[in-house]
C-alpha positions as CSV (number, residue, x, y, z in Angstrom):
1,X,-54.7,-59.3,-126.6
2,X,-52.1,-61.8,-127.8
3,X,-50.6,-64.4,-125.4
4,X,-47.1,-63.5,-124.3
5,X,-44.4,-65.6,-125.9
6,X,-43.2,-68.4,-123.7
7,X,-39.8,-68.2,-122.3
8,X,-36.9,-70.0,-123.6
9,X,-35.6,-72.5,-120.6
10,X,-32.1,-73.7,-121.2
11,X,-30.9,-77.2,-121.3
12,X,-30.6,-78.9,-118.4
13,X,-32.8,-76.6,-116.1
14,X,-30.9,-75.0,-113.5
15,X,-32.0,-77.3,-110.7
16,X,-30.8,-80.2,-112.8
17,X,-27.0,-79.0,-113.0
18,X,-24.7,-81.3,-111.3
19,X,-22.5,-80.8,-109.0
20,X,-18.8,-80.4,-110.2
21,X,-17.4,-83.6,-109.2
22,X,-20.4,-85.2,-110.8
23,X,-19.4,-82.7,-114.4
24,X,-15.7,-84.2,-114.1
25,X,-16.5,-87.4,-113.5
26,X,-19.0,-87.6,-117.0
27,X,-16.3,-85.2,-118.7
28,X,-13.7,-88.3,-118.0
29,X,-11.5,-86.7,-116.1
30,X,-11.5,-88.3,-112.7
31,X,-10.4,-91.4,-114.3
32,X,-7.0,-89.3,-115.2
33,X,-3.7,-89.1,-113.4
34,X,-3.3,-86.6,-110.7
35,X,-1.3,-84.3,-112.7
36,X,-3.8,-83.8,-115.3
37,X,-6.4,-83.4,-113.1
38,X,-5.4,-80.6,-111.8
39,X,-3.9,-79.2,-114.9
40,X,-7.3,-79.3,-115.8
41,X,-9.2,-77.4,-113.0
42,X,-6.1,-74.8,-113.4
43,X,-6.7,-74.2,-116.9
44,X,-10.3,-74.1,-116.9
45,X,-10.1,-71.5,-114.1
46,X,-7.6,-69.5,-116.1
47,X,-9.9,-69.6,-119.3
48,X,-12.4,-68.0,-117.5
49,X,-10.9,-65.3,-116.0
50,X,-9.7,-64.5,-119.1
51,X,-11.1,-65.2,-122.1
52,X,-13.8,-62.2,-123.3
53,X,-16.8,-63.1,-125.7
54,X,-17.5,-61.6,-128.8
55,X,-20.0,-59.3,-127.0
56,X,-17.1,-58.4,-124.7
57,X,-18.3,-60.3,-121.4
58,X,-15.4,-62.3,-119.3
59,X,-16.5,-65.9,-119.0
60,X,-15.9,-65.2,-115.4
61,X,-18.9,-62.9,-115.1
62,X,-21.3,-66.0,-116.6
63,X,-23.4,-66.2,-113.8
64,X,-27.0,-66.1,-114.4
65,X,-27.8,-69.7,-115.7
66,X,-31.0,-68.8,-117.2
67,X,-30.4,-65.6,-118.7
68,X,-30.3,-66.6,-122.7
69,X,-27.2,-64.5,-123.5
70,X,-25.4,-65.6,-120.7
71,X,-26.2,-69.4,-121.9
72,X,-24.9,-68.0,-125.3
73,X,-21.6,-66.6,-123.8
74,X,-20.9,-69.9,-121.7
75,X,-21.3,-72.0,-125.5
76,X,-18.8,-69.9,-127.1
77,X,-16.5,-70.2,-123.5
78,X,-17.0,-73.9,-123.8
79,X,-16.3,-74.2,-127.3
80,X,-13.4,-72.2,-127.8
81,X,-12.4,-74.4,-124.8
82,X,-12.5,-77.6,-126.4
83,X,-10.6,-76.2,-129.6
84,X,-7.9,-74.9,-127.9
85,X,-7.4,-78.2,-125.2
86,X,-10.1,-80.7,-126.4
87,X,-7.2,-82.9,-128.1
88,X,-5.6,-83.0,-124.6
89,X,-8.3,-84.7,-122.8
90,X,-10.2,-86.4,-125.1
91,X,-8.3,-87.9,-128.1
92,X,-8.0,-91.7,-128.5
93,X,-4.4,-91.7,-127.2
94,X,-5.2,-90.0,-123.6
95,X,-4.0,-92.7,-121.8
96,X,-7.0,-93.5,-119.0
97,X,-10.4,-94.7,-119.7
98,X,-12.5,-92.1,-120.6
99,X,-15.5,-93.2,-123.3
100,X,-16.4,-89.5,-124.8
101,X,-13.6,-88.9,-127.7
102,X,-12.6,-85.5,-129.4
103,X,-14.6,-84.6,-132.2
104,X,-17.0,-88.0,-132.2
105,X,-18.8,-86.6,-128.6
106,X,-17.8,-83.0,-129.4
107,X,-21.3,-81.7,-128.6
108,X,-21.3,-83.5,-125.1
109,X,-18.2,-82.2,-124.2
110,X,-19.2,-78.7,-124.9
111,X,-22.4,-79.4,-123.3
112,X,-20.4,-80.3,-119.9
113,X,-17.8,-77.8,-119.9
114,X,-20.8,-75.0,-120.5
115,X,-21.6,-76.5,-117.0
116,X,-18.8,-76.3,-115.5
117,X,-17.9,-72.9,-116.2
118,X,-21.0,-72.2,-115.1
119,X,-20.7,-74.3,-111.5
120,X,-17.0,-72.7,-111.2
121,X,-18.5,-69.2,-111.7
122,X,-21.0,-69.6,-109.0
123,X,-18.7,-71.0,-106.6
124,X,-15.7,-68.3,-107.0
125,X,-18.8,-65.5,-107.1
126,X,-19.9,-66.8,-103.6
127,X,-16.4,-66.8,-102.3
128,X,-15.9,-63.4,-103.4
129,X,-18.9,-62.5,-101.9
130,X,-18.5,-63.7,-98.5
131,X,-14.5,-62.9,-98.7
132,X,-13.2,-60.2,-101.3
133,X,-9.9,-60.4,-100.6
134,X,-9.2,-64.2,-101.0
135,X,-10.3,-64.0,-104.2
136,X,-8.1,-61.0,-104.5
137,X,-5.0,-63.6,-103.5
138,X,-6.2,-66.5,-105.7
139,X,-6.1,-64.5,-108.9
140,X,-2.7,-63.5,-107.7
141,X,-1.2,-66.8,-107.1
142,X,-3.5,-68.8,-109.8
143,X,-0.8,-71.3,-111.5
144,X,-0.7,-72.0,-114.9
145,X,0.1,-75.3,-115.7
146,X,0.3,-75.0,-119.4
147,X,4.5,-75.2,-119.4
148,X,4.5,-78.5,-117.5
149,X,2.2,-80.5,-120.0
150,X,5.4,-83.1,-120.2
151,X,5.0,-83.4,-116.2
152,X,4.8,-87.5,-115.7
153,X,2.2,-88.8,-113.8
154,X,2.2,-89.6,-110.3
155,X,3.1,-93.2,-108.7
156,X,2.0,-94.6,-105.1
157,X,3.8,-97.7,-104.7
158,X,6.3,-96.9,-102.2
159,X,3.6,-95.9,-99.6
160,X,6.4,-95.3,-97.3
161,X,7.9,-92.3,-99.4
162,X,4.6,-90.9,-99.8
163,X,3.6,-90.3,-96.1
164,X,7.3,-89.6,-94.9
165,X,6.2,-86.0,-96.0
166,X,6.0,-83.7,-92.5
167,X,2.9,-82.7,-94.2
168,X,1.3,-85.7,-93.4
169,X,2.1,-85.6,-89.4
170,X,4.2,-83.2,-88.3
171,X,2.6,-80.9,-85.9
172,X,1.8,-77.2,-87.4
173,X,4.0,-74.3,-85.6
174,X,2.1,-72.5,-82.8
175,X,0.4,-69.6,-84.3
176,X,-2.6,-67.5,-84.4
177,X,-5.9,-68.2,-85.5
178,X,-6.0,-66.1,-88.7
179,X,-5.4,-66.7,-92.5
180,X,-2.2,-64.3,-92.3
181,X,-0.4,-65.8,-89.5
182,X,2.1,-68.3,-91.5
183,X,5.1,-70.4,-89.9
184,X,8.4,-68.1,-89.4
185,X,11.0,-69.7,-91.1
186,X,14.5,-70.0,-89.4
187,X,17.1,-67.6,-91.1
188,X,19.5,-69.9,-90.2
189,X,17.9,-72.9,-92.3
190,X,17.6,-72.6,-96.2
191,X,15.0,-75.0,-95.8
192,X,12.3,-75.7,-93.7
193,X,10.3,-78.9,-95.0
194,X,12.6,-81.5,-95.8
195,X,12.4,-83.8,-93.5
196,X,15.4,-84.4,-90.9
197,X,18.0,-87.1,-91.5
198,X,17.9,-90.1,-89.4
199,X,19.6,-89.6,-86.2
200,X,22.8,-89.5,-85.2
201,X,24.7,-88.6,-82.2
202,X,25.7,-85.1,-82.4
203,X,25.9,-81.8,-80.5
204,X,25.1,-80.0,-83.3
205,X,21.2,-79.2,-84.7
206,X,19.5,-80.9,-87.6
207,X,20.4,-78.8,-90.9
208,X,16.9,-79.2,-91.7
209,X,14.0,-78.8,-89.1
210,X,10.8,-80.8,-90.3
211,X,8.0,-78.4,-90.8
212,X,5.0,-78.0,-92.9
213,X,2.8,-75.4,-93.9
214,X,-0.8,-74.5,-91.7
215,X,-4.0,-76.2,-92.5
216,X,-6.7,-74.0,-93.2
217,X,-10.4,-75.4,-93.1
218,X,-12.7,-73.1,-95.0
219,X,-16.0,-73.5,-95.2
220,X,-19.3,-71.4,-96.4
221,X,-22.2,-73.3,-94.3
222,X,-23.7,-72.5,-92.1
223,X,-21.7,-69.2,-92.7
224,X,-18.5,-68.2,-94.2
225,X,-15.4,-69.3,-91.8
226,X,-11.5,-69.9,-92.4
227,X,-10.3,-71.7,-88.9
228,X,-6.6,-73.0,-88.3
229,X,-6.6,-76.8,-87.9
230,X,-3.5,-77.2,-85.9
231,X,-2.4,-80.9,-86.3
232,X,-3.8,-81.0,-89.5
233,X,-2.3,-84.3,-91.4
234,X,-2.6,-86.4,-94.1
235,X,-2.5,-90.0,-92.3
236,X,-5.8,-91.0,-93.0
237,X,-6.6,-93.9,-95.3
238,X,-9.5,-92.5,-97.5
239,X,-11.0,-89.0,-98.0
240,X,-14.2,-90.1,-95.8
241,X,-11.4,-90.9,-92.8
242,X,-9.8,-87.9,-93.3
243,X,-13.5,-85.7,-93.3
244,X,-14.3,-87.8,-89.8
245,X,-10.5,-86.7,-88.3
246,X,-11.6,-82.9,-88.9
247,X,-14.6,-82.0,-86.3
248,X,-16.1,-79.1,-87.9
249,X,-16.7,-81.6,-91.2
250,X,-17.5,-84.3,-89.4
251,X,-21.2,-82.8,-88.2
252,X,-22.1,-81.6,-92.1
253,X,-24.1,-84.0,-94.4
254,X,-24.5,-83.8,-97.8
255,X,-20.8,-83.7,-98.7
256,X,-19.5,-85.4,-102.0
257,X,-16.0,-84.6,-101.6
258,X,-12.9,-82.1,-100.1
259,X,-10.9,-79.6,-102.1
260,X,-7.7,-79.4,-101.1
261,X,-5.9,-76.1,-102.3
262,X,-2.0,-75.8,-102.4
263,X,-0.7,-71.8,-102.2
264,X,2.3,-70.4,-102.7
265,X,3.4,-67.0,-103.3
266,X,3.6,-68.4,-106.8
267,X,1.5,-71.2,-108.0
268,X,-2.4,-72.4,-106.7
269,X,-3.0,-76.0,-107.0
270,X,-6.7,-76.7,-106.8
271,X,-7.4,-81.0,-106.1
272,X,-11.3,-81.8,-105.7
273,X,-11.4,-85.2,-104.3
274,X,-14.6,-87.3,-104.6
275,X,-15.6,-89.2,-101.1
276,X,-15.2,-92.6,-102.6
277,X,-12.1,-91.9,-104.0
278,X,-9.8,-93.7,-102.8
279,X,-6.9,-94.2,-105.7
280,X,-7.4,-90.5,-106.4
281,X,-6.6,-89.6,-102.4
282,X,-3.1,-91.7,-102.4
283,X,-2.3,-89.8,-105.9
284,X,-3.4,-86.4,-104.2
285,X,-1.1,-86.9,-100.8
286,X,1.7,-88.1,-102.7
287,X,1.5,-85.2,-105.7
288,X,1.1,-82.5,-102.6
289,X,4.2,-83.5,-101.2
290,X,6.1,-83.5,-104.8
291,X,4.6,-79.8,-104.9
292,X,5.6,-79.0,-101.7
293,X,9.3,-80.1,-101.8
294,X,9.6,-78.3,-105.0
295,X,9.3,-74.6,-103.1
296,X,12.0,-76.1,-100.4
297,X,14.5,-73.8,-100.4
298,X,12.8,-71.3,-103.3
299,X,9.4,-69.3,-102.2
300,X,9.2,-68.0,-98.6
301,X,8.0,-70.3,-96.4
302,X,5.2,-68.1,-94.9
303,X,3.6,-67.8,-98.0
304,X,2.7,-71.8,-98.2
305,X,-1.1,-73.0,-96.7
306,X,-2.8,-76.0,-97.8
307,X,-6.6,-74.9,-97.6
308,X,-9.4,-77.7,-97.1
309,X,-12.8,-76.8,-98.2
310,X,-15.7,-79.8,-98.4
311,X,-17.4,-79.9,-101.8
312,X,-21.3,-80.1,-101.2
313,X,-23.4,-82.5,-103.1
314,X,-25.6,-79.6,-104.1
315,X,-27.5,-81.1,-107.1
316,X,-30.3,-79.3,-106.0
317,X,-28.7,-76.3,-104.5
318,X,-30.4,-73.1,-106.5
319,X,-34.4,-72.2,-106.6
320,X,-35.6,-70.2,-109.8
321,X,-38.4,-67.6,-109.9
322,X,-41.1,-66.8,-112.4
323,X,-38.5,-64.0,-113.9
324,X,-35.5,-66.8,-113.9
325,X,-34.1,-65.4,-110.9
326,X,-31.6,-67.5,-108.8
327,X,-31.6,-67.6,-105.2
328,X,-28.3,-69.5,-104.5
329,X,-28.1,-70.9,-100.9
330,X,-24.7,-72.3,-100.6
């Protein structure tokens, strides 16, 4: 009786696929500015949801890392990928330092993104998992950021104008503690997040209350949760201070990084922040605030949260089988 054939094991091994911070950082991207960032994440999540394979699977439904035609779907994902927007992020002429160049490092590039796919697949499948229906709402509200490709970057050196945002300390509305409850905006006010003028004596009321939208912390460990942070802010210095202001982050280890999602009843903004990322957190607070001044006065108020969610260094964060089975313990 013949031996049977040795299985195929793709390239890196499952347990050797890094986390997604780690895939942006060697795709380049976290050197970027702000805006491209996250017209990056955006239109990588839009690529997957809806570009089909020849063999008719959505990239979305990639899951299974070591199943050969799902490795074979997540190349041609990749590589259609990096025709259609490799000239945006990795030409000579990009504009930050990034040392892997369109066409030159084509094969590395492809190699990444097939990872990344992959790592955004398992993430949304365990958030659909554990909660349906906000899945349901980001597919509803996903932004494309294809039409704003002329956007300019982002600039921090008036420090003042970036935290005078009521995002960054104003004190959230009372409400309850649950994802629908949202901030009831005054019928009287056309706006409610531009900050009030400076003070004058008057008997009349501010035109323009400060407000801001809730902060949501969401998390998956040690089980699925979504809790209201009620003075949620953006005053802290670094992403590590801000982690340490927010208790139920504060007792987790292994975190690399936050995600902070922006949603609107028409756009979601998706902004993974490495822990040691300092120049990438004052870019983040100040490009949130640009974002959220442009919905003043245009989308309902009570459809605006800023969701928080830690990104776990999960290098090592899957466990295979004989039969390539993952057990996935996020």
């Amino acid at each position: 009786m013949g031996r049977r054939p040795k299985a195929i094991k793709p390239s890196p091994m499952l347990s050797k696929v890094p986390n997604i911070t780690k895939l942006y950082e060697e795709l380049g991207i976290r050197n970027a500015p702000i805006y491209k960032v996250a017209e990056f994440v955006n239109q990588t999540r839009k690529w997957r949801k809806s570009y089909h394979t020849r063999s008719g699977q959505l990239a979305a439904d990639l899951n299974h890392w070591n199943n050969l035609d799902v490795q074979s779907g997540l190349q041609e994902v990749a590589e259609k990928f990096f025709k259609e927007y490799g000239q945006s992020y990795w030409s000579a002429n990009v504009g930050w330092d990034n040392r892997l160049r369109y066409t030159d490092d084509k094969d590395r590039i492809v190699d990444l993104l097939k990872q990344v796919f992959w790592r955004q697949n398992r993430y949304s499948h365990n958030n659909v998992a554990h909660n349906p229906q906000r899945e349901k709402e980001t597919a509803k509200h996903t932004l494309s950021l294809e039409e704003n490709r002329t956007e300019q970057p982002v600039h921090c050196e008036d420090a003042t104008t970036a935290n005078s945002h009521p995002a960054y300390s104003a004190p959230v509305a009372q409400m309850t503690n649950s994802l629908s409850s949202t901030l009831r905006p005054d019928p009287t006010s056309p706006s409610l997040i531009q900050p009030p003028a400076k003070s004058h004596p008057s008997n009349t009321q501010p035109l323009y209350p400060a407000a801001k939208p809730p902060f949501w912390i969401i998390t998956n460990k040690p089980k699925p949760t979504q809790e209201l942070w009620p003075d949620g802010n953006l005053q802290q210095q670094s992403p590590s201070d801000f982690i340490q202001a927010i208790p139920k982050l504060k007792e987790m280890s292994h975190l690399s990084g936050i995600q902070f999602t922006l949603e609107t009843a028409t756009r979601n903004i998706v902004i993974p922040i490495s822990i040691g990322n300092g120049a990438l957190w004052k870019y983040a607070k100040t490009y949130l605030a640009q974002k959220l001044d442009e919905v003043k006065g245009v989308e309902d108020w009570s459809s605006v949260h800023i969701m928080i969610e830690p990104i776990y260094d999960d290098n090592v964060d899957a466990e295979c089988d004989l039969d390539g089975n993952e057990e996935f313990v996020f």
